[in-house]
VEXDREN-2710 file (C-alpha; in Angstrom, 1 decimal):
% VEXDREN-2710
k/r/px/py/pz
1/UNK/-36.5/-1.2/4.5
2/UNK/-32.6/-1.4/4.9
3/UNK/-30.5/0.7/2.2
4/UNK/-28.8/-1.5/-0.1
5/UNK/-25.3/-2.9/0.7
6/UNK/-22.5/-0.4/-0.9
7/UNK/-19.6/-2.2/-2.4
8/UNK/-15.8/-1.2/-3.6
9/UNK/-14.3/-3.2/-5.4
10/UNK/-10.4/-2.7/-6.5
11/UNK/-9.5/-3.5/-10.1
12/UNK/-13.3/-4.1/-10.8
13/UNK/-12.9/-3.1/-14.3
14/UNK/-12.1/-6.5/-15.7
15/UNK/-11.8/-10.6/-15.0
16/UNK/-12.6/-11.6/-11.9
17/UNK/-13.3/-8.1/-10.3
18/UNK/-16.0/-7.4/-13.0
19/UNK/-17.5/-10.9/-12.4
20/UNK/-17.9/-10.0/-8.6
21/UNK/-19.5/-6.8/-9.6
22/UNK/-21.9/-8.3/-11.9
23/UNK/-22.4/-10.9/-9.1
24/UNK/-23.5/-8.4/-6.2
25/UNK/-25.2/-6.1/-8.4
26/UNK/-27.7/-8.8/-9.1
27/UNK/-28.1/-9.0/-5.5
28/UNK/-29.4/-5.5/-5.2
29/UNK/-25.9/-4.1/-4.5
30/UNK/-25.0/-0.2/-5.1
31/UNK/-21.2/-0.4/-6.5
32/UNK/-18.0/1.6/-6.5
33/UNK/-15.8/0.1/-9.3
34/UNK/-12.2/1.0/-9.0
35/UNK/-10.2/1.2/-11.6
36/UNK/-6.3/2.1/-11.7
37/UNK/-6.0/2.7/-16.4
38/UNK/-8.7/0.9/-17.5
39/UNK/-10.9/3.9/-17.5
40/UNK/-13.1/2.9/-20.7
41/UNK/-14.0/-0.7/-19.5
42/UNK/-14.9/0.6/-16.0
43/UNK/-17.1/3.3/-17.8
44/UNK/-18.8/0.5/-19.6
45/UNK/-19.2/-1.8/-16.6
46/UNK/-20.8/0.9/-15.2
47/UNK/-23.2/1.1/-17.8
48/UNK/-24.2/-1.6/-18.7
49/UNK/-25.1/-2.2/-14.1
50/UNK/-26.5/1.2/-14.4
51/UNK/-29.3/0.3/-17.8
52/UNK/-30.4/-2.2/-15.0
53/UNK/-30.5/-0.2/-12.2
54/UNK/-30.0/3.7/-12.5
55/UNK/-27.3/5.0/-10.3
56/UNK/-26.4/1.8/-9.0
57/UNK/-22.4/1.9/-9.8
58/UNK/-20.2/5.0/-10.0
59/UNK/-16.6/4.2/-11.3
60/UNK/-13.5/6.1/-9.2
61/UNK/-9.9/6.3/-10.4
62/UNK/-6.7/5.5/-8.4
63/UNK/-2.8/4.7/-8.1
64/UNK/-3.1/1.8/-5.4
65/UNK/0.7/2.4/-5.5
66/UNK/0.7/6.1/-4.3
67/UNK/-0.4/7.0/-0.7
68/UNK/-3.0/10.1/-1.2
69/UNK/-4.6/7.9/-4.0
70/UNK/-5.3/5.8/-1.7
71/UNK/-6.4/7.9/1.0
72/UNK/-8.5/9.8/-1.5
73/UNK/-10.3/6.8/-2.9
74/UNK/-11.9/5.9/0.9
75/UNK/-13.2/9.4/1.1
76/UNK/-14.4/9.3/-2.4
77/UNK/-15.7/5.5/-1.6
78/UNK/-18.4/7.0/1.3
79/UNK/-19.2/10.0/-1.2
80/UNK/-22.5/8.6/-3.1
81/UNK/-24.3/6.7/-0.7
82/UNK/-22.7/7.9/2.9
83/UNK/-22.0/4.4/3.8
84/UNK/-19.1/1.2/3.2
85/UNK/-20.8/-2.0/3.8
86/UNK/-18.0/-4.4/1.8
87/UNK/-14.5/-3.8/0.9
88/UNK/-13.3/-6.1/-1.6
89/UNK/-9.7/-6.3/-2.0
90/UNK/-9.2/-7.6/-5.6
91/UNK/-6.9/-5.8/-7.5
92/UNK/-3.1/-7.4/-8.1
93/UNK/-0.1/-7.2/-10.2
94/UNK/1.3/-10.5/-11.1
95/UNK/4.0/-11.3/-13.2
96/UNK/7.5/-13.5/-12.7
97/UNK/10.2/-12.8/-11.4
98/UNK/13.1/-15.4/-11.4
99/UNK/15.2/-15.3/-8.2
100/UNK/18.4/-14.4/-9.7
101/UNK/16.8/-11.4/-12.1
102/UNK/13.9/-9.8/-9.1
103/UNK/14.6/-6.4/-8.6
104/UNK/13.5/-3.7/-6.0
105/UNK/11.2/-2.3/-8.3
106/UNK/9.6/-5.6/-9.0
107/UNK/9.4/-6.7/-5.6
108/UNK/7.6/-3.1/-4.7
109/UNK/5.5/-3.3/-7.3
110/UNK/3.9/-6.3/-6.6
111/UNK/3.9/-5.8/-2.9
112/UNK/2.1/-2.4/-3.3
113/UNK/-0.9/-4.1/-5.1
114/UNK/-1.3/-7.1/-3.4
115/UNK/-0.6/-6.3/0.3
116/UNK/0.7/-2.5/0.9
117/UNK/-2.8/-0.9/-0.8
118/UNK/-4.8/-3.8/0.8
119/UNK/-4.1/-2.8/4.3
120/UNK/-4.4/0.9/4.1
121/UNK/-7.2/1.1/2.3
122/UNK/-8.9/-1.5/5.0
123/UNK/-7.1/0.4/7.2
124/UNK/-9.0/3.8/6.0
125/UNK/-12.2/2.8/5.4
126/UNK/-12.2/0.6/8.9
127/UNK/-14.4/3.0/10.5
128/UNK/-17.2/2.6/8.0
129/UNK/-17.0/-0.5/7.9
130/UNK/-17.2/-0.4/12.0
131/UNK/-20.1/1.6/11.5
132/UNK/-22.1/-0.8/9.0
133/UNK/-21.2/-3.7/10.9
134/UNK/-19.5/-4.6/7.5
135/UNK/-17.3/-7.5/5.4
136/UNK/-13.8/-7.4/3.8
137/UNK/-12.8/-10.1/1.1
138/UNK/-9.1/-10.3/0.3
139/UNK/-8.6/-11.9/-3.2
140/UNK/-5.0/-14.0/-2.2
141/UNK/-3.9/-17.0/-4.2
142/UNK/-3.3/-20.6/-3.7
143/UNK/0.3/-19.8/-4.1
144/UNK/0.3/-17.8/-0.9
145/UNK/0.5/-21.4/0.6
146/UNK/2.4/-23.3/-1.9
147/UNK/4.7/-21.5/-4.0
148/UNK/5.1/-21.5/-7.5
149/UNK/8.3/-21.8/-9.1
150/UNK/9.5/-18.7/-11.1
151/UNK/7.2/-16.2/-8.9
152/UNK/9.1/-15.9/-5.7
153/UNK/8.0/-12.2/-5.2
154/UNK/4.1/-12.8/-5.8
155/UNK/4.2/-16.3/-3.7
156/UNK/5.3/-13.8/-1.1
157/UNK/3.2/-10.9/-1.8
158/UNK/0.4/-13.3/-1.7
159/UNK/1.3/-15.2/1.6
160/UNK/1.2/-12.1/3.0
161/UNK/-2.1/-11.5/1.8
162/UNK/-3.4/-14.5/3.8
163/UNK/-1.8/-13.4/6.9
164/UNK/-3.6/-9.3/6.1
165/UNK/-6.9/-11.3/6.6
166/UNK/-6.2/-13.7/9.6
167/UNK/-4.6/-10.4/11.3
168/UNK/-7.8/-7.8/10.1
169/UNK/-10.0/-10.4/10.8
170/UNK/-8.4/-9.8/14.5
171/UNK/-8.3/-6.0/14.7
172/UNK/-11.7/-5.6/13.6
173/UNK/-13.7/-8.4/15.6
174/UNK/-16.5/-8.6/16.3
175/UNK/-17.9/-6.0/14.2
176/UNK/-16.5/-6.8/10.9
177/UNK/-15.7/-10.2/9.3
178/UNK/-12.6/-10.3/7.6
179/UNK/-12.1/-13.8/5.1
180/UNK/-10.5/-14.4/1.8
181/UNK/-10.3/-16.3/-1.2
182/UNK/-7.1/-18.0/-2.9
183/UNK/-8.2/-19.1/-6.7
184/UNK/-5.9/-21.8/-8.2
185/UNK/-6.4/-22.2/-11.7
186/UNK/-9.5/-19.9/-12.8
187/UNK/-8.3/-17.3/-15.8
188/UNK/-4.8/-17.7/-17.5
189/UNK/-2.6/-14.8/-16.7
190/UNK/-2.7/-11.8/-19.8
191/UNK/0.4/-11.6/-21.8
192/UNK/2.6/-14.1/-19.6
193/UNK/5.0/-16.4/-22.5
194/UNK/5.4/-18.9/-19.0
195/UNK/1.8/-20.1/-19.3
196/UNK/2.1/-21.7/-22.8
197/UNK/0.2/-24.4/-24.3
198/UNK/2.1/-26.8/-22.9
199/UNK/2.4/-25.6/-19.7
200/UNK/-1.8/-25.1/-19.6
201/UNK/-2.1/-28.6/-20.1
202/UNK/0.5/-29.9/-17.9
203/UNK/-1.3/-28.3/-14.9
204/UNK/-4.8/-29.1/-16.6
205/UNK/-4.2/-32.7/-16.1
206/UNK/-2.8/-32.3/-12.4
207/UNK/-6.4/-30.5/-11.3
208/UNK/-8.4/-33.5/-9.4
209/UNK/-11.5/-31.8/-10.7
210/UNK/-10.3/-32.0/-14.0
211/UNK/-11.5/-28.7/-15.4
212/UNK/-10.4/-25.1/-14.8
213/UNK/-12.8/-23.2/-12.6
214/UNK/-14.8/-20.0/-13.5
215/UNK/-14.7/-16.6/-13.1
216/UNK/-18.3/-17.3/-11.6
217/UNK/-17.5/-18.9/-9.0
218/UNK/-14.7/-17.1/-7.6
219/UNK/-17.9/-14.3/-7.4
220/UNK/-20.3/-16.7/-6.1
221/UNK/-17.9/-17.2/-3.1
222/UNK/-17.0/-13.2/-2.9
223/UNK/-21.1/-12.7/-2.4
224/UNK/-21.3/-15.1/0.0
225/UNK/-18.7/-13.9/2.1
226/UNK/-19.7/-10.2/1.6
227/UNK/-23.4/-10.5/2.1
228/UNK/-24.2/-13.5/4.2
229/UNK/-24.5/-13.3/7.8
230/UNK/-22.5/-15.8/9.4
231/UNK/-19.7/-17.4/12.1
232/UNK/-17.3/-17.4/9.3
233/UNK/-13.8/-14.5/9.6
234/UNK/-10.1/-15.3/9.7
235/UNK/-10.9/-18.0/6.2
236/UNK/-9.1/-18.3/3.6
237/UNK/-10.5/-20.3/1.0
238/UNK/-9.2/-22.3/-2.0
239/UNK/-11.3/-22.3/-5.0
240/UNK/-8.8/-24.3/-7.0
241/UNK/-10.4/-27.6/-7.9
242/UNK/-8.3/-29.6/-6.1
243/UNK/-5.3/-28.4/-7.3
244/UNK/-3.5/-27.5/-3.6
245/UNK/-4.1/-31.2/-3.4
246/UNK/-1.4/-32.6/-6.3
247/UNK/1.1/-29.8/-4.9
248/UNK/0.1/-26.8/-6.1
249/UNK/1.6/-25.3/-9.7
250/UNK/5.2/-26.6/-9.7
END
């Protein structure tokens, strides 16, 4: 009987990182939640997957901003079950950033957590994923294709995101299937004043689906694309109701 599938999932602690866990821990999967602060809702994630499975998720710590960190948390990654079988790329910083008041340290920021960590930690843990004939999943954004106004340095930070997974997808054939997923319109931002009431129901009404989507069915799609055999690498899909349809949030 196979070992089960070992997962690592960045910025797993909360949203739609702890939704993906719950998700593939219900298919039998062995989990490595990353966490960068949110040390006591990773503890409790790991918990509560743990009081249905015992030591079936281990939490690990890391700056995806700092090299060594990075470096560290693929070696750490192989550490309880000797093997990678899924990467999933999750974690992101996203806030705006108006053209005329970006700075440097904004646009590292969100570059580091949405495209610089991405690629060197696929980058490090590429040979254990070579070995388990495993999956990535890169978490981009509908706005990696059409940008929206106000967020010039995430738009960017995600449309390279998009391109990380068409080119990984390229490096690593044919052992490893590389595909992503660009959510529209799924969890409203934390703590952002430029998603206010009115602006919620201005883009409500522009969603052909009429409806946000769920946090459970971005995970839905991240199992299927991490555990299902198939001809699918190179993807990147929309979950977004339709919304890339009416033009994106503009």
């Amino acid at each position: 009987m196979p070992p089960p599938p070992t997962i690592l999932i960045t910025g797993a602690a909360h949203r739609l990182g702890a939704a993906t866990a719950r998700a593939l821990h219900s298919r039998g999967c062995n989990l490595i939640i990353h966490y960068g602060r949110s040390a006591t809702a990773a503890g409790a994630l790991a918990t509560e997957l743990n009081g249905y499975r015992a030591g079936s998720a281990v939490t690990v710590a890391a700056d995806l901003s700092d090299d060594a960190a990075i470096a560290a948390l693929a070696k750490r990654a192989l550490e309880p079950w000797g093997r990678l079988d899924c990467l999933i790329n999750n974690a992101s910083s996203f806030y705006p950033t108006p053209l005329a008041e970006a700075t440097p340290r904004q646009w590292d920021e969100l570059m580091s957590s949405n495209l610089r960590a991405p690629f060197f930690l696929s980058r490090a843990l590429a040979p254990a994923l070579l070995d388990s004939a495993g999956t990535i999943v890169n978490l981009a954004d509908i706005n990696g294709r059409q940008p929206m106004p106000g967020y010039p340095v995430y738009n960017i930070a995600k449309a390279g995101n998009i391109m990380l997974t068409k080119t990984l997808a390229r490096e690593l054939a044919p052992r490893v299937r590389v595909n992503g997923i660009a959510p529209g319109a799924i969890l409203w931002p934390e703590g952002d004043a430029g998603f206010n009431a009115d602006t919620r129901q201005r883009l409500l009404a522009k969603i052909p689906l009429g409806r946000m989507g769920t946090a459970d069915e971005i995970a839905a799609l991240a199992v299927l694309l991490a555990l299902e055999p198939g001809y699918l690498s190179g993807q990147v899909i929309a979950v977004d109701g339709g919304l890339g349809l009416a033009g994106g949030y503009d």
